[in-house]
N, C-alpha and C positions, 0 to 999 in steps of 0.2 A: 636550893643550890643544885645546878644538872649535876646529873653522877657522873662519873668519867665511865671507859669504854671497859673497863678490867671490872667497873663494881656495879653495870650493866650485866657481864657475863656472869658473875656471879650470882647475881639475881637470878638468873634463867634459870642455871643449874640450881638453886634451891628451892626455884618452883617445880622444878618438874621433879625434883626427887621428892620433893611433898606430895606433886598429882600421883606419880607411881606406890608411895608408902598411901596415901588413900585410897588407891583402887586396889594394893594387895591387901588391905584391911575389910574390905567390901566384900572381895570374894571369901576371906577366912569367916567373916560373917553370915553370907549365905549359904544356906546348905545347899547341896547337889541335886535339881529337880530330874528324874529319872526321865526320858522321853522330852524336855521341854524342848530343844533343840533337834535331837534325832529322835524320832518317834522308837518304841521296842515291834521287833516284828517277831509274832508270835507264830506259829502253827498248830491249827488244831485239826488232829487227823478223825475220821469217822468211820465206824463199822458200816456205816450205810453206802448206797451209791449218788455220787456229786448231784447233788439236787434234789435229789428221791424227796417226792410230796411227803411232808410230815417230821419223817425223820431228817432225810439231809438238807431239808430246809429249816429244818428247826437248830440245824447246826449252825446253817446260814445264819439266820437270826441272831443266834446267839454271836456272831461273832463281829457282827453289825452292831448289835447292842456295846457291846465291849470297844468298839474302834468310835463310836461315838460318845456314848458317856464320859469316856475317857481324855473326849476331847483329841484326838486323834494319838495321844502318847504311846496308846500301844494299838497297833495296830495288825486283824488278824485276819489268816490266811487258811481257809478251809482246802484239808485235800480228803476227797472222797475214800472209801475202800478200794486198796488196789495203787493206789496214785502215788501213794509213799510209802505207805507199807499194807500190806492186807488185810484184813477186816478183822480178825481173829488175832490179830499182835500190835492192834494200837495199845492195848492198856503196859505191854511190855516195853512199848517204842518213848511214850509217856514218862513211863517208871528213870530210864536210864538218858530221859532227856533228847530223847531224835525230837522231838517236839515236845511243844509245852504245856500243851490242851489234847484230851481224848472225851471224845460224846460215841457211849455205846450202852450198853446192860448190861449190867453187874454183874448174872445169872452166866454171860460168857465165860470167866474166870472162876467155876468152880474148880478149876482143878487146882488153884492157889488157895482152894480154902472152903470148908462145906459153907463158913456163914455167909459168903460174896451173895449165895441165892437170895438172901433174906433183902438185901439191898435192891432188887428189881421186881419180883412178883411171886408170893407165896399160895400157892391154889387153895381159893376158900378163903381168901386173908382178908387185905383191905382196900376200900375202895382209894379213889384218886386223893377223895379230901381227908379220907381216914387216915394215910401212908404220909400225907404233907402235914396233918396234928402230931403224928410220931415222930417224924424226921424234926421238925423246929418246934415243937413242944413236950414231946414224950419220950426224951433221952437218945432216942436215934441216929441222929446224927452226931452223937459224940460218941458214939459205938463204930460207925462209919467209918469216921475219922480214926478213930482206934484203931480197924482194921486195916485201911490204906496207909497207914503210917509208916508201918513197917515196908512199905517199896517206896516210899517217900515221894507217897501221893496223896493228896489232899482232895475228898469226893465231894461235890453237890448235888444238887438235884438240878436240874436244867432239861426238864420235859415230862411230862405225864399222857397217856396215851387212852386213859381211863380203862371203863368198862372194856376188855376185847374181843371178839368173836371164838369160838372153842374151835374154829378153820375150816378148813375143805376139804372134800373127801371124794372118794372114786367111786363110793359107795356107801349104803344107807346105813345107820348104827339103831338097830330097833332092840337090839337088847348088850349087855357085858362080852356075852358072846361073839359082837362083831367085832370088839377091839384086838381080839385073840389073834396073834400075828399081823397085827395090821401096822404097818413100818409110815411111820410119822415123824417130821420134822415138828420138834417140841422141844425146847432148850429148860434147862435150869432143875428146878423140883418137881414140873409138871411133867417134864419126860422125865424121872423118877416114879409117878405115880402112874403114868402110862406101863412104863416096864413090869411094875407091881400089878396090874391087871391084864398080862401079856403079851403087850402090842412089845414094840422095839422101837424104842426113840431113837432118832437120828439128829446131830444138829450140825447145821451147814449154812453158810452165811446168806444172807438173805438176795442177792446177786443171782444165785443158784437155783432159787426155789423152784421157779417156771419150767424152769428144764428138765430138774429132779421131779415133779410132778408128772411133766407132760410125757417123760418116757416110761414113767411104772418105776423107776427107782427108788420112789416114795408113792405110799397108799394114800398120803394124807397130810398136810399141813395145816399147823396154825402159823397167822405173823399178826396184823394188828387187827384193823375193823374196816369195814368197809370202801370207806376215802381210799386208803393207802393200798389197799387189795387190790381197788378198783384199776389202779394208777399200776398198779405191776403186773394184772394182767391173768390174773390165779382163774379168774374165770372163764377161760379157754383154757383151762387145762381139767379142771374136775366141776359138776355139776351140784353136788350138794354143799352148803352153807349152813352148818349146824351154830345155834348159841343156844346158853350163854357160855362165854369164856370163862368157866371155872379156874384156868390156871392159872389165870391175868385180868385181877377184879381190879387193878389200878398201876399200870406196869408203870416203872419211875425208869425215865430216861436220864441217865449217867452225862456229867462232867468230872473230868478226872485231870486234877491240875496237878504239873513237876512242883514239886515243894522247895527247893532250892531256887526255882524261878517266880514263886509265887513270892517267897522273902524275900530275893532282891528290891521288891517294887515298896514303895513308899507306901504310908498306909491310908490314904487315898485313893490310890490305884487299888490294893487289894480288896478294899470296901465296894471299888466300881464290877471287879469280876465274881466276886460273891452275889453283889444285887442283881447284875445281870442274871447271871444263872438264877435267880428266883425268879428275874422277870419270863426269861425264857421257861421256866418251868410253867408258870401260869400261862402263857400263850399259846405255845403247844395244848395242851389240854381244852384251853377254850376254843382254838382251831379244829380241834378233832369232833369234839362237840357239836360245832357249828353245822360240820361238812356231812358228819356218816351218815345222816336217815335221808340225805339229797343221794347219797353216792348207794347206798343201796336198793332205794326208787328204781336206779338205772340198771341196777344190777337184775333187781326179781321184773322190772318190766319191761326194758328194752334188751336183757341179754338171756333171760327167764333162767337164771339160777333160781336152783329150787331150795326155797330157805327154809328150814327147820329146827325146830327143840330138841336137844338131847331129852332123852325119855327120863322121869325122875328116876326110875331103877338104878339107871346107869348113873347118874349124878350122885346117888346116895353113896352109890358104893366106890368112886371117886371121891367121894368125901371123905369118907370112913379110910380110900386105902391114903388120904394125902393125909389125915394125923397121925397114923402110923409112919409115915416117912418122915415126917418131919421131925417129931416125937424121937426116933431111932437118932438122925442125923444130928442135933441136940445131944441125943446121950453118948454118941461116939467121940463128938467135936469139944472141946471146952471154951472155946471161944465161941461156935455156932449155937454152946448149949446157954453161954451169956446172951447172945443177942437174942434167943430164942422169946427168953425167959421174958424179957422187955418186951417184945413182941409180944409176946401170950398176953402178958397182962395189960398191954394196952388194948386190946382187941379185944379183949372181957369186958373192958371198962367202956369202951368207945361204939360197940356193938348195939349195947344195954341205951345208949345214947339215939344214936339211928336207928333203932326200933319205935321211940317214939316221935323223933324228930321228921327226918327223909325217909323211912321207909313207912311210917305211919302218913305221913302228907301224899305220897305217889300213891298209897294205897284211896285214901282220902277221892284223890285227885282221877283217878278211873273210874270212881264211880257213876 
């Protein structure tokens, strides 16, 4: 039988209040995907300079890795040393949220705390693949985490720099004698154990070094190896290249995420910026790897830096004065003397390890 025009109209309206009570029941049942529609935009600042071979590209990388994995949800935005805030206050700009990502070294922020040094490079300590067994298998990074807590930051690993060069110099180091007032840019516990043997540590951001060399304001630097030396230039300004890098047997390059930014994000998304930062930490290191013994080639024979050994005398007693500091810095700190303590004894254990593993095979392996 046709309906009339009044039980027409009512039809209408009881379909469409049924479409609208379905489609509010749709969205009570989907939860909220962070980024699906408006992507998140992130910033992550760096102690380095916008591109710098190694470092500020490894920043790049990582932030590429993260706007991709992610699928474009969150998407991020590197600004160099200087560009937002200066190289020396990303981990505070971090902390209170000016941005949501920091990539620097750990070893910058001692003065928030003696253990920060333990987290970048301990002279005499451990190599690349030794520091990345401690951080995700030998309690490390749950001590890490411990520590940046309290500024309500959450740290990874997101670079490794390996083996580094012990730096450049004005002049020749043939005994303990030459460190004696010798004014060095050397950041964290290794300028500790410089000052311990006379010299006068300096640290100043890496932007500076060329100029701080090249006028005699500094005797001497160290920064990383080769590659990245080559690419800043340190070799127009001082002629000798001494190794090995006792201070820096496996420097870990720092990500440093806002904690309150980091739990907004679904747990997805937190899983893609953790793996990142692993994958970045792995690439960096295998970049570094790849490039130094090409970028030092050019160094000792097209620019004829004169490359040389610290003399054992002088390493011994660098060694002897870096357990003493460390040792001291541990018994003063209760938190440095925690992390210390994890550190000592994986490096007892792990040492005992690569003495018959990697250092027994390279031994092997010269022959």
């Amino acid at each position: 039988m046709p309906m009339s025009s009044g039980g027409k109209m009512q039809r209408r309206q009881f379909v469409k209040r049924l479409g609208l009570s379905a489609l509010a029941g749709a969205a009570l049942a989907a939860p909220a995907v962070v980024g699906a529609d408006r992507p998140l935009r992130w910033k992550l600042v760096t102690a380095w300079p916008r591109n710098f071979p190694g470092l500020g590209t490894g920043a790049n990388r990582l932030a590429q890795l993260i706007t991709e994995m992610s699928g474009g949800r969150i998407r991020v935005r590197v600004f160099g040393a200087g560009e937002l805030v200066p190289a020396f206050e990303v981990f505070d700009a971090v902390s209170r949220g000016t941005a949501e990502m920091g990539h620097a070294g750990a070893y910058y922020w001692k003065g928030k705390g003696e253990a920060f040094q333990f987290f970048s490079a301990v002279p005499f300590g451990l190599t690349a693949e030794e520091v990345n067994a401690w951080l995700y298998y030998g309690g490390g990074m749950a001590l890490w985490r411990e520590l940046y807590a309290r500024f309500d930051l959450i740290p990874a690993a997101a670079g490794n720099t390996g083996t580094q060069m012990a730096g450049w110099f004005n002049r020749e180091i043939r005994s303990l004698e030459d460190l004696k007032g010798l004014k060095m840019r050397i950041p964290g516990l290794g300028g500790e154990v410089l000052k311990r043997a006379g010299g006068t540590p300096v640290n100043i951001p890496g932007g500076e070094l060329f100029t701080a060399l090249q006028s005699g304001t500094i005797d001497a630097t160290e920064w990383v190896g080769p590659y990245i030396d080559l690419a800043f230039g340190l070799h127009k300004a001082a002629k000798y290249y001494y190794y090995p890098g006792w201070q820096e047997p496996g420097s870990v390059i720092e990500c440093f995420i806002n904690r309150p930014a980091f739990e907004r994000l679904p747990k997805d998304l937190q899983q893609v910026v953790l793996a990142a930062c692993q994958a970045a930490n792995l690439d960096m290191q295998a970049e570094l790897t790849a490039r130094n013994q090409q970028a030092l080639e050019t160094l000792v024979n097209q620019h004829k830096v004169q490359l040389k050994a610290l003399p054992d005398e002088v390493l011994k007693k660098l060694k002897a004065l870096s357990e003493e500091v460390v040792a001291e810095i541990a018994a003063q700190d209760p938190l440095a003397g925690k992390v210390y303590e994890s550190f000592r004894r994986f490096r007892s254990q792990v040492s005992a390890w690569s003495a018959i593993s990697t250092q027994a095979f390279l031994r092997a392996r010269s022959l």
